[in-house]
N, C-alpha and C positions, 0 to 999 in steps of 0.2 A: 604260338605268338612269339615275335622273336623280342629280344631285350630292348630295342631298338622301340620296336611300336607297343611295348609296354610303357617304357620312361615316356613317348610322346601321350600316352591316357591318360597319367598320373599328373603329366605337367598340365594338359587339359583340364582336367579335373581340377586342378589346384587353382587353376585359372577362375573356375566357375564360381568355386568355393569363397576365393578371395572378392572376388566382385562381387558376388551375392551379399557377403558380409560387408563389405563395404557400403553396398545398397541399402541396408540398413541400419547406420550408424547415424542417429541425427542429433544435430548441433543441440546440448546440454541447456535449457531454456533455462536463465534465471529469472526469482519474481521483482517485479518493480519494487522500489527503494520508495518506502512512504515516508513523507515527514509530514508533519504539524506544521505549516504558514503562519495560521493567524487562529483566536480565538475571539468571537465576538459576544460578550454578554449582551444580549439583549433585551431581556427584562429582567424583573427581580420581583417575582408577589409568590405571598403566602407559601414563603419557606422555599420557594424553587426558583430556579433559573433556568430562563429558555438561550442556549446556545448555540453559533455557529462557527462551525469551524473551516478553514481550508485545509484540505491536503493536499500536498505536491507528490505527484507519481514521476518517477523518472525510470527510463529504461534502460537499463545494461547493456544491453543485448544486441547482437548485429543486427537483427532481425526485427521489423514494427511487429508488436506484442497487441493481436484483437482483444481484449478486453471485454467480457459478458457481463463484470460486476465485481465490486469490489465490498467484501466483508469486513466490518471493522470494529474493533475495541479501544477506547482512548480511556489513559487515565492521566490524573491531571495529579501532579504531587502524591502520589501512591494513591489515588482513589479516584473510584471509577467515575466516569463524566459523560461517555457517551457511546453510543455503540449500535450497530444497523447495516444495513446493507446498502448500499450504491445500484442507485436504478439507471442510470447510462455512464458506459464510457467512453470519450474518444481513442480509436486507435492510436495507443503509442507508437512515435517512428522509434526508428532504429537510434538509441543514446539520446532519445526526445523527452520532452516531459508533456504534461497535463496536470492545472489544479480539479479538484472538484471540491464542492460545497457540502458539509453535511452540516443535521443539527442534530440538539437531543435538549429533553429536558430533565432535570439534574437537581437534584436535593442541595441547596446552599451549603450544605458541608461541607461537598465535593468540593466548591471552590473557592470556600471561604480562606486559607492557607494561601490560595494564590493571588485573593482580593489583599489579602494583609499586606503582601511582598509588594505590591504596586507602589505603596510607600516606599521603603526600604531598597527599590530597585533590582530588585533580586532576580537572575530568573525564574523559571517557572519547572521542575522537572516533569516530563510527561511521557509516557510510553505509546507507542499503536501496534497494536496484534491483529494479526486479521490472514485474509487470503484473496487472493486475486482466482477469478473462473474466467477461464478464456474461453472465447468460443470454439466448443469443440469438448468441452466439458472438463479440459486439463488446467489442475485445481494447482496455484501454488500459492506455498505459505510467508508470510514475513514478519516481522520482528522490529519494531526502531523504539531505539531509548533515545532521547535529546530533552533539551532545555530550549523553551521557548522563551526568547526577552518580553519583559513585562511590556516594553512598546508595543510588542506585537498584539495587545489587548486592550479591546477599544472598550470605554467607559460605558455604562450601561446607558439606554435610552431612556428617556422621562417618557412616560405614558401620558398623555395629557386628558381630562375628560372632552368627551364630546356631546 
């Protein structure tokens, strides 16, 4: 073999190698950016509160993110308040968003600290942990601390008899 059609296999080759690895390089998926909307206290008997909350999902990413479920833990002023899993989501588009609705029911302790502030105007500190499962079974994680304003908490509902 002469030098000649050696240098052309290796540049061959190196052709193969570079396009194959590039074949599988795929775009780095980041997970949706959850925040806390709104809290809604809904009732208040016998030491518990039934509430709901909004989340807003927003997507990062170039790409619309399918969406099979979203896992979640919310605490409200350092104590835990709600937590569950999301039975539909819409496909996020590409830098789109989507609310969804969750609830839970929650020991008044949980939010007695953030009943008090409603005076005082204060907002509210609260975390969500959780993870997003896209279809296709590729799980990702996120993180958000923020402060939700007390407006964004609407006054409990009177239950009236019937």
């Amino acid at each position: 073999m002469t030098p000649r059609e050696r240098l052309f296999i290796y540049a061959a080759l190196l052709v193969v190698v570079v396009t194959a690895s590039c074949a599988s390089i795929s775009p780095r998926v980041e997970p949706p950016q959850v925040t806390l909307e709104a809290v809604r206290i809904l009732r208040i008997a016998e030491s518990k509160a039934d509430i709901s909350m909004r989340l807003r999902l927003a997507n990062p990413n170039d790409f619309a993110l399918s969406v099979e479920s979203i896992a979640f833990e919310i605490t409200l002023d350092r104590r835990p308040a709600a937590g569950g899993r999301s039975t539909h989501v819409d496909i996020l588009p590409a830098h789109g968003e989507a609310n969804i609705d969750v609830s839970g029911r929650v020991d008044i302790g949980a939010i007695a600290t953030a009943l008090m502030t409603l005076g005082a105007r204060l907002p509210v500190d609260y975390t969500v942990n959780g993870s997003a499962t896209l279809t296709g079974g590729t799980i990702l994680q996120f993180s958000r601390k923020g402060q939700i304003p007390v407006v964004r908490f609407d006054r409990p509902m009177v239950q009236r008899p019937q």
